[in-house]
VOBA-382284 format. One record per residue (C-alpha): residue number from 1; residue in three letters; x, y, z. Coordinates in Angstrom, 1 decimal, m for minus. Layout:
<atoms>
+-----+-----+--------+--------+--------+
!   k !   r !      x !      y !      z !
+-----+-----+--------+--------+--------+
! NUM ! ALA !      X !      Y !      Z !
...
+-----+-----+--------+--------+--------+
</atoms>
This chain:
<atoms>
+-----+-----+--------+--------+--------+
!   k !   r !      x !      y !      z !
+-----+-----+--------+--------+--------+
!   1 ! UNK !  m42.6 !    8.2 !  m28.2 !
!   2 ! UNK !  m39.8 !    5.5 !  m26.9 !
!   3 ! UNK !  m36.9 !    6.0 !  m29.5 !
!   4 ! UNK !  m34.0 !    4.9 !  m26.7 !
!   5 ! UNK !  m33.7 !    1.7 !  m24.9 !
!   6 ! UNK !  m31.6 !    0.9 !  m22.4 !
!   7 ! UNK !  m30.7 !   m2.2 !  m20.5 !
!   8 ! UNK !  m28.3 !   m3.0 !  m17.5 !
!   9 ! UNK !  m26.3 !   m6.1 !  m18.0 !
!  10 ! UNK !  m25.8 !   m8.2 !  m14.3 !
!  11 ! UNK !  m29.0 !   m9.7 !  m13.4 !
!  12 ! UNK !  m30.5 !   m8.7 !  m17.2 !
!  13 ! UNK !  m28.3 !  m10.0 !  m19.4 !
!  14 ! UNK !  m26.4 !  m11.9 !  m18.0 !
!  15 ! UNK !  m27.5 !  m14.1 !  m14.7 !
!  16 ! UNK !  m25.2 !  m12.9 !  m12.1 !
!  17 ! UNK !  m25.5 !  m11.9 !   m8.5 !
!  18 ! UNK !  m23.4 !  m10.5 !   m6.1 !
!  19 ! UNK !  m24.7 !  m12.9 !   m3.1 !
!  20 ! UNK !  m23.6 !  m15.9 !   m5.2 !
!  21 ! UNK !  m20.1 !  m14.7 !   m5.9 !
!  22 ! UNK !  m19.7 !  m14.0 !   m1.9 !
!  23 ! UNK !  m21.1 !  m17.5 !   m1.2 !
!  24 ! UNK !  m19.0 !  m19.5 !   m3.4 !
!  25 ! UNK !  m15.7 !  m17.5 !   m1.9 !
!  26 ! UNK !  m16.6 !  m17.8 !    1.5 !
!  27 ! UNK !  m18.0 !  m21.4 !    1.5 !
!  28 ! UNK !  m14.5 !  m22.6 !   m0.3 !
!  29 ! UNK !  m12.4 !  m20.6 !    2.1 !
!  30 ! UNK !  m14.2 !  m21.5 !    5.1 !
!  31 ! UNK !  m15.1 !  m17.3 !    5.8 !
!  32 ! UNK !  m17.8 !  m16.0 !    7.4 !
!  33 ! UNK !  m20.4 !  m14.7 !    4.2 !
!  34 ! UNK !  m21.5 !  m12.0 !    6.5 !
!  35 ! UNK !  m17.6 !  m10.6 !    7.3 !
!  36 ! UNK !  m16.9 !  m11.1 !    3.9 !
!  37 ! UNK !  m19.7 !   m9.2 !    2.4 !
!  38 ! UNK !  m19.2 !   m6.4 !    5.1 !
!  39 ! UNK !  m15.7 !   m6.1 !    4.0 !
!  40 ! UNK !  m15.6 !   m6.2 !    0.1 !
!  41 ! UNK !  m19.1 !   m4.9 !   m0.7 !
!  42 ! UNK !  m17.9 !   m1.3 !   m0.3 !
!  43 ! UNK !  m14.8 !   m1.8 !   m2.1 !
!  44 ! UNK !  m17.4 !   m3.0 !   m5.3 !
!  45 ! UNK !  m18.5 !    0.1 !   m5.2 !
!  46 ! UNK !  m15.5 !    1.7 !   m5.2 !
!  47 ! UNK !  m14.2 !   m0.6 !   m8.2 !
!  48 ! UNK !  m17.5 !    0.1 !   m9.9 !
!  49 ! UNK !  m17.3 !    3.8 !   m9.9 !
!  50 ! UNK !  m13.4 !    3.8 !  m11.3 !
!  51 ! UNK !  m11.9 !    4.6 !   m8.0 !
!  52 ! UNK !  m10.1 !    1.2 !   m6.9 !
!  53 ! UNK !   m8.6 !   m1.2 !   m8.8 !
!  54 ! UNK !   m8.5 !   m5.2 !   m8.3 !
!  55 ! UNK !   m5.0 !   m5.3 !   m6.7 !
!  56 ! UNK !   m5.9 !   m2.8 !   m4.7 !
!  57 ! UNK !   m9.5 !   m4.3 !   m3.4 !
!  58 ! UNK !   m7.3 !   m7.9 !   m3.1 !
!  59 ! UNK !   m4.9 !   m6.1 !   m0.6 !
!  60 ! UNK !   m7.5 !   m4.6 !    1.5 !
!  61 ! UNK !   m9.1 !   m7.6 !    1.7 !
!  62 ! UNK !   m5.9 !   m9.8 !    2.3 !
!  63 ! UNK !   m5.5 !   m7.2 !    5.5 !
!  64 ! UNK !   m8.9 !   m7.1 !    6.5 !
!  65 ! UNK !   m9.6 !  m10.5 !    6.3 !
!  66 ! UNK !   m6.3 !  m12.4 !    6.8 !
!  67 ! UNK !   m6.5 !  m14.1 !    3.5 !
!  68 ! UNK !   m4.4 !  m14.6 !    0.4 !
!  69 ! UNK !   m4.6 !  m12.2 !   m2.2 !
!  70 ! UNK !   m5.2 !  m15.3 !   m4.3 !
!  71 ! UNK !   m8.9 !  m15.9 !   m2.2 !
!  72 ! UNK !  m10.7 !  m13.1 !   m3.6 !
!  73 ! UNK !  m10.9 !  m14.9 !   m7.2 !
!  74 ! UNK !  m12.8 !  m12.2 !   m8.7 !
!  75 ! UNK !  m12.2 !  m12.7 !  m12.0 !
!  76 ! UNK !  m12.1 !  m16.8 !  m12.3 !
!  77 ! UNK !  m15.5 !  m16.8 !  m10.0 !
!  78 ! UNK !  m17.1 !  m14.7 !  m12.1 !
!  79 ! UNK !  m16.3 !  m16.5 !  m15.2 !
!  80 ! UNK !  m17.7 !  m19.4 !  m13.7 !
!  81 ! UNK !  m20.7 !  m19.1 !  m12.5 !
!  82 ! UNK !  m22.0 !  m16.1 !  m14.4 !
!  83 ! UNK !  m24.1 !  m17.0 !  m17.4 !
!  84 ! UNK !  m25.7 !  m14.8 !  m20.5 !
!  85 ! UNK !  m29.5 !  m14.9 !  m20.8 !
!  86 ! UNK !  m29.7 !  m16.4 !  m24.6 !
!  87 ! UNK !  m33.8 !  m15.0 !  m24.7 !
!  88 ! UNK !  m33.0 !  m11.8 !  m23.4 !
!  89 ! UNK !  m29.9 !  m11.5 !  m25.9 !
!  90 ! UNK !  m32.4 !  m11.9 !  m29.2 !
!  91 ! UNK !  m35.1 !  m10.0 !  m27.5 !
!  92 ! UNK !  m33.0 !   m7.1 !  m27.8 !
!  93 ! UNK !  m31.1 !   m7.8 !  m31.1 !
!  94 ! UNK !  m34.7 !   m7.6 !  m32.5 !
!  95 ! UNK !  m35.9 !   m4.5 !  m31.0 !
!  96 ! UNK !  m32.6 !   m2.8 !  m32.1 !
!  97 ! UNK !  m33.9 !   m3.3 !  m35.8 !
!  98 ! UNK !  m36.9 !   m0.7 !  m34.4 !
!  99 ! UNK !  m35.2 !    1.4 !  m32.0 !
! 100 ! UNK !  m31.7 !    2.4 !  m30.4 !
! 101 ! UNK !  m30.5 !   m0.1 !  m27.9 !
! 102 ! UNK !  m27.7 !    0.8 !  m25.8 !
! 103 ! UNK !  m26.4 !   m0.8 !  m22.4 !
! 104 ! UNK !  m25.5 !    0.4 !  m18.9 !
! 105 ! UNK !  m23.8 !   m1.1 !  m15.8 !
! 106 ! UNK !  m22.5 !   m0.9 !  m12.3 !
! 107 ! UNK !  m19.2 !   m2.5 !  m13.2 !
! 108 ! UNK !  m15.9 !   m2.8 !  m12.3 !
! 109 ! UNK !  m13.0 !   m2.5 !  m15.2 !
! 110 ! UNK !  m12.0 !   m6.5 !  m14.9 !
! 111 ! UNK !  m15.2 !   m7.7 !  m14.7 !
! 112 ! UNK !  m16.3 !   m5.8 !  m17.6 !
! 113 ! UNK !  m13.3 !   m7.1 !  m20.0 !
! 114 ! UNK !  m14.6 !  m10.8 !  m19.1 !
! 115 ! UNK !  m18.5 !  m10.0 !  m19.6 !
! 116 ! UNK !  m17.7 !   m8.5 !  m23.0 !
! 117 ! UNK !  m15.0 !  m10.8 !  m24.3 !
! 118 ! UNK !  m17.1 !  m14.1 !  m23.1 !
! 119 ! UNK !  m20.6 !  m13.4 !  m22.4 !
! 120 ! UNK !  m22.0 !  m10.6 !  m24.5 !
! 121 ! UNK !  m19.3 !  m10.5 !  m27.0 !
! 122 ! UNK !  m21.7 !  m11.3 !  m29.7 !
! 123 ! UNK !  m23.8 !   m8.0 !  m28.9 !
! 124 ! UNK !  m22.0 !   m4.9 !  m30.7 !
! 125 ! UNK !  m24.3 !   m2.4 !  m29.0 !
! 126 ! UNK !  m22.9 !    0.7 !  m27.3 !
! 127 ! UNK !  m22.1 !    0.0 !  m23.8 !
! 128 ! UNK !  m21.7 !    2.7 !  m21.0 !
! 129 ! UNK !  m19.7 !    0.7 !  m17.7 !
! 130 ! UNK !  m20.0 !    3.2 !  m14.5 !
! 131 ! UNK !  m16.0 !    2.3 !  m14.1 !
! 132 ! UNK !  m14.9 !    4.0 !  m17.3 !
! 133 ! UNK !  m17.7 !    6.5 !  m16.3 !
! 134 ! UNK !  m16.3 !    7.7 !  m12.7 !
! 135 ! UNK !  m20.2 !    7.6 !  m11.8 !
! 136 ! UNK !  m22.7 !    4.6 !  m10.9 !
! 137 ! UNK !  m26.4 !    3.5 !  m11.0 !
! 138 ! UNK !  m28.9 !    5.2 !   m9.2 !
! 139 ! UNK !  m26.9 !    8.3 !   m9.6 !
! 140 ! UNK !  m28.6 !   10.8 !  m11.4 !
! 141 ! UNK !  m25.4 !   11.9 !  m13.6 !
! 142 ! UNK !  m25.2 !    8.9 !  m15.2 !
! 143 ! UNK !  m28.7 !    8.6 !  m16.8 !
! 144 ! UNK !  m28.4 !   12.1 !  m18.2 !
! 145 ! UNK !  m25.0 !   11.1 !  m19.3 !
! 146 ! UNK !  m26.5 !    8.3 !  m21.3 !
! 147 ! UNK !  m29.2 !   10.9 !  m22.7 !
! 148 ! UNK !  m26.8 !   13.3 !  m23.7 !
! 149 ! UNK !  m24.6 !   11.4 !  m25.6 !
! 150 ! UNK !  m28.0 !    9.4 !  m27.5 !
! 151 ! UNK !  m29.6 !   12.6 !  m27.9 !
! 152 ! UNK !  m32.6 !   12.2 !  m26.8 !
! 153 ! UNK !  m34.7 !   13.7 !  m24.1 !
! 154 ! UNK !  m35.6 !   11.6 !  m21.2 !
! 155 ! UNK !  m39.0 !   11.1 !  m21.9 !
! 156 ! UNK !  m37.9 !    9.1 !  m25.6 !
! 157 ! UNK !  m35.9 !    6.7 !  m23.5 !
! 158 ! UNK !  m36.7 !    3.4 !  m21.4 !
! 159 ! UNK !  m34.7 !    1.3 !  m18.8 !
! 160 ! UNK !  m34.8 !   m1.9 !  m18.1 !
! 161 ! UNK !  m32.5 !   m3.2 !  m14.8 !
! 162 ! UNK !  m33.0 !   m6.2 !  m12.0 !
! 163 ! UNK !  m33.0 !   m3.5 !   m9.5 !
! 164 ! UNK !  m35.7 !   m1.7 !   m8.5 !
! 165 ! UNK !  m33.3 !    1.2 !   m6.9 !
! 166 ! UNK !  m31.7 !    1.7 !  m10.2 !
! 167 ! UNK !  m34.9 !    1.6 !  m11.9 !
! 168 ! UNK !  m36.1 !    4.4 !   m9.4 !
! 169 ! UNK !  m32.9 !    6.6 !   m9.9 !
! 170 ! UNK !  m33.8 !    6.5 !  m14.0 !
! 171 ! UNK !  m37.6 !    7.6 !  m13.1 !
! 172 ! UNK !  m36.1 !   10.4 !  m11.0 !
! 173 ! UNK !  m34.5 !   12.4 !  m13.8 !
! 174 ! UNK !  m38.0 !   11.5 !  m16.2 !
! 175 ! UNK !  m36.8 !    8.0 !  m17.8 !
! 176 ! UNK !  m39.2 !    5.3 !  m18.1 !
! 177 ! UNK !  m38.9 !    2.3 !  m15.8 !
! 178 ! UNK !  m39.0 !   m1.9 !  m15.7 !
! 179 ! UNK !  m37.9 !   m3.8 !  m13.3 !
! 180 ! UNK !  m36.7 !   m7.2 !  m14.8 !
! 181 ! UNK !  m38.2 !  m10.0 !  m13.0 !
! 182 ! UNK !  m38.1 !  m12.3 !  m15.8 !
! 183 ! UNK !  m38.2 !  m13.0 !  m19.6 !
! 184 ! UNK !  m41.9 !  m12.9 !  m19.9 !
! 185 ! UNK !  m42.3 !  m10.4 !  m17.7 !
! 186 ! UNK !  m40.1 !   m8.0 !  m19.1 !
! 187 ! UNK !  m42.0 !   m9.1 !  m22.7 !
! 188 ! UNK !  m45.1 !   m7.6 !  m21.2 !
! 189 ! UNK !  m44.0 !   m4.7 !  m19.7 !
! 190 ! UNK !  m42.5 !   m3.8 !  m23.0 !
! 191 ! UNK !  m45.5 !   m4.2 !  m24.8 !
! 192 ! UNK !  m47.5 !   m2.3 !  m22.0 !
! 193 ! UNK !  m45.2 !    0.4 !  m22.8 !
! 194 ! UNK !  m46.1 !   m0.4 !  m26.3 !
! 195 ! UNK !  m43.0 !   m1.3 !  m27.4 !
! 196 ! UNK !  m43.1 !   m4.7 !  m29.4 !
! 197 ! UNK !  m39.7 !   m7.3 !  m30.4 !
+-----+-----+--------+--------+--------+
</atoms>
């Protein structure tokens, strides 16, 4: 029996992708999307996992790149164009009335400050963020982290993320997968897994 659910944030609950943040800086800057993806999308992971901070990444990049620190407007791009998924927010304040909701994500400490202080500040469910963490999504680690700390075995939980990787990663350690396509999708998986909001 599901008594955990679980729920990534970026691309969940909030529509955000990486590809548009890299657009939007290269097309204003006049960079090539390909070098600038090359160059930073390491570094997210780094930032992600708690082992690089912003100043740092907007150094690197300054040098590898040739740009102002200034370009890499990680913060103020993500503020703009990121926006919080208003049906997938009240699907999950009504299945927290039946069963634990918590939420997990790939995400680096500055981004994290915004998406809770702006876009989900109005969810007060526990929130694991692979930065404070020191481990990411598909990592094994992390899902048993989760676990542990819910107490619950993995076979009474459920996770819900945009990417199928992470959503493999969860099924490797004996979680319950969803890939999120889309609202009603996600609504009938749920209730395939007989799980009703």
């Amino acid at each position: 029996m599901i008594k955990l659910l679980i729920f990534d944030i970026g691309g969940v609950l909030i529509e955000f992708n990486e590809i548009d943040y890299i657009r939007y800086v290269a097309k204003k800057h006049k960079l090539s999307v390909r070098s600038f993806s090359r160059a930073l999308m390491p570094m997210i992971d780094l930032m992600e996992a708690g082992r690089m901070d912003l100043p740092e990444v907007e150094a690197r990049m300054a040098d590898k790149l040739h740009i102002p620190n200034a370009w890499l407007e990680w913060d103020s791009t993500y503020e703009r164009i990121a926006k919080p998924k208003t049906d997938v927010k009240k699907l999950l304040v009504r299945l927290s009335r039946r069963y634990k909701v918590v939420l997990l994500s790939n995400v680096s400490e500055t981004r994290y400050d915004v998406m809770k202080s702006d876009l989900i500040h109005d969810l007060k469910f526990r929130t694991f963020a692979s930065c404070y963490l020191k481990m990411r999504k598909p990592g094994p680690r992390i899902y048993r982290y989760v676990l542990s700390k819910m107490k619950v075995s993995a076979d009474e939980a459920l996770f819900v993320d945009n990417l199928l990787v992470n959503v493999r990663g969860a099924r490797k350690v004996g979680i319950r997968g969803i890939q999120f396509k889309s609202y009603a999708q996600l609504v009938r998986e749920l209730r395939k897994a007989g799980i009703k909001g």
